[in-house]
C-alpha positions as CSV (number, residue, x, y, z in Angstrom):
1,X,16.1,-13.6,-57.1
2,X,18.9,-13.5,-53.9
3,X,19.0,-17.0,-52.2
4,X,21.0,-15.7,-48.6
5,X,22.1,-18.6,-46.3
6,X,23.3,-17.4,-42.8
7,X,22.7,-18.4,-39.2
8,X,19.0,-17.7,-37.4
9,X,18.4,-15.6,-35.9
10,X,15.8,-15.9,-32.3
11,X,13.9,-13.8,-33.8
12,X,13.5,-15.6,-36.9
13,X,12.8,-18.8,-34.8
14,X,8.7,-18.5,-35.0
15,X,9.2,-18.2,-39.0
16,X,11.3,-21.7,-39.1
17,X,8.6,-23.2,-37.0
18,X,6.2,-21.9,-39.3
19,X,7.9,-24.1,-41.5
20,X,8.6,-27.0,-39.4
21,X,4.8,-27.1,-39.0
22,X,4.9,-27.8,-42.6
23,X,6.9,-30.1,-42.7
24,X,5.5,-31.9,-39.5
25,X,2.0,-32.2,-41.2
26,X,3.9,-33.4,-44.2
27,X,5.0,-36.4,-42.0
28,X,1.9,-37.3,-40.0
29,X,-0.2,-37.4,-43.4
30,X,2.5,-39.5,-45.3
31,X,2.9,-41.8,-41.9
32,X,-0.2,-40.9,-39.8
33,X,0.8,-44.8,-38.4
34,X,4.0,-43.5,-37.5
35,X,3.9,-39.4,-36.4
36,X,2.1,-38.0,-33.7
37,X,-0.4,-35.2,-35.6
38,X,-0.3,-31.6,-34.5
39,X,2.3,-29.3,-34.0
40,X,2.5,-29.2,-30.5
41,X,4.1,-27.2,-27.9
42,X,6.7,-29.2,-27.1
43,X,7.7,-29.2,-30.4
44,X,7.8,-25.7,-31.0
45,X,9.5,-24.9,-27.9
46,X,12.9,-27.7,-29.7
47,X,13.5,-25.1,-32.1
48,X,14.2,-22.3,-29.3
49,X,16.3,-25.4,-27.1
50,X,18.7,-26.1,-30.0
51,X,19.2,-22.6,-30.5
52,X,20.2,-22.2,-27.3
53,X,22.4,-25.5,-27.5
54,X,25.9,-25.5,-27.9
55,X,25.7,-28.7,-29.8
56,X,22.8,-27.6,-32.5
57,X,23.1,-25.0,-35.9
58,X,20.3,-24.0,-37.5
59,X,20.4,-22.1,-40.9
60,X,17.9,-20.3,-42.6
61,X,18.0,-19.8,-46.6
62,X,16.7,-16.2,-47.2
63,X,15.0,-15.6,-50.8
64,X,15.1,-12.3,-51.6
65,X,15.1,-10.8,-47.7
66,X,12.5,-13.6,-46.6
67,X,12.4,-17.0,-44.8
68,X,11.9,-19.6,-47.3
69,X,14.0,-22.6,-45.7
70,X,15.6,-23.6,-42.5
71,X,17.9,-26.9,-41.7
72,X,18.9,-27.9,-38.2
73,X,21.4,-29.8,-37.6
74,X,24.7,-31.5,-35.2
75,X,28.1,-32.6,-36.0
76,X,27.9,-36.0,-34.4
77,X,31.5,-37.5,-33.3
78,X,31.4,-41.2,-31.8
79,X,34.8,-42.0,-30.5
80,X,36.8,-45.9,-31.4
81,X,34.8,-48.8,-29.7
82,X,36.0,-52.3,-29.2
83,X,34.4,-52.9,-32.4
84,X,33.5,-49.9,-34.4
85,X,36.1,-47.1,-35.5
86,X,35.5,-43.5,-34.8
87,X,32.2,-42.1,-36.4
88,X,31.9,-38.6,-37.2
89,X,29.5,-37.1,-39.8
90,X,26.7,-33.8,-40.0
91,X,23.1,-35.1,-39.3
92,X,20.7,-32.8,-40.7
93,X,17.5,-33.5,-38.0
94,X,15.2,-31.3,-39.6
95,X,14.9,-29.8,-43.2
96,X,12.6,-27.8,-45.0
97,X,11.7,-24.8,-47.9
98,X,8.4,-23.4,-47.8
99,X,6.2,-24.7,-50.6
100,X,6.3,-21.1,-51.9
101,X,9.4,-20.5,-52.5
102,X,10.8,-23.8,-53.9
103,X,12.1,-24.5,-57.4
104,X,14.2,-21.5,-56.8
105,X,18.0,-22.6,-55.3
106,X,16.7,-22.7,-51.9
107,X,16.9,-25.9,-50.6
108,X,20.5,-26.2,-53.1
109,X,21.8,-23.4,-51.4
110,X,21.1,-25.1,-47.9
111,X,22.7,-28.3,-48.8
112,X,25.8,-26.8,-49.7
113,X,26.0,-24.6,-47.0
114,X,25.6,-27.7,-45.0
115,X,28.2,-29.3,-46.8
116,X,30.8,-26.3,-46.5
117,X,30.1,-26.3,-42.8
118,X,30.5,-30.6,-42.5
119,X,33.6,-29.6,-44.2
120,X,35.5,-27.1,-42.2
121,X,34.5,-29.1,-39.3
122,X,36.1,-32.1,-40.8
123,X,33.4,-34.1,-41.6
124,X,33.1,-36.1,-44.5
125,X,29.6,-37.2,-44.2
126,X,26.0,-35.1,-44.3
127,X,23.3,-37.3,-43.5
128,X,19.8,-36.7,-43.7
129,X,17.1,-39.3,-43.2
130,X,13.9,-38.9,-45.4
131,X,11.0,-40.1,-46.5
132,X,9.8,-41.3,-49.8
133,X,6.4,-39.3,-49.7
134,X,8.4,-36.3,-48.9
135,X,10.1,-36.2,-52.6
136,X,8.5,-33.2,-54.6
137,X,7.6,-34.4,-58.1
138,X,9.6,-31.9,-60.8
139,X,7.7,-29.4,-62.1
């Protein structure tokens, strides 16, 4: 087993929204209240946007030559306001290791490449909002 973490690649892009599908109907069936279902175009087409954005990463985790995980994410830098001081931190917007392929280091070897990257940019903080029905029970 070879866990690989490295930038995507466009051409990788319809395997990561393979996988955000996942995770999308993950969401809608824990929150149907709260997430629109289906996996719909304009959801597929983000994945290609923030590759092309300056201002997104997107990483996949390879195990052992495939596509198993994907985070995307944005350094996020609020200057001083009259009442707040400066706000910098990583926000992870999407996450995800295909159900596959996990229990192996994948998703651990994305959160510490996150971190290492939060880190050379000088950000202290990684945050990542989730879900309670989105914690995988141990095996």
């Amino acid at each position: 087993m070879s866990i690989e973490v490295r930038p995507a690649r466009r051409e990788e892009l319809e395997r990561v929204n393979e996988l955000r599908g996942a995770v999308n109907d993950l969401h809608v069936q824990g929150r149907p209240n709260h997430f629109r279902p289906g996996f719909n175009a304009e959801l597929q087409q983000r994945v290609y946007a923030q590759f092309d954005s300056d201002d997104y990463e997107i990483l996949v985790a390879l195990d052992d030559g495939a596509v198993a995980g994907f985070a995307t994410f944005l350094a996020v830098r609020r200057p001083e306001g009259p009442y707040t001081l400066p706000l910098n931190y990583l926000h992870v917007e999407e996450f995800g290791v295909d159900a596959a392929h996990r229990r192996r280091g994948v998703g651990t070897a994305l959160v510490k490449a996150v971190r290492d990257i939060a880190r050379k940019q000088g950000l202290a903080r990684v945050d990542l909002d989730a879900w309670s029905f989105t914690a995988q029970p141990a095996e």
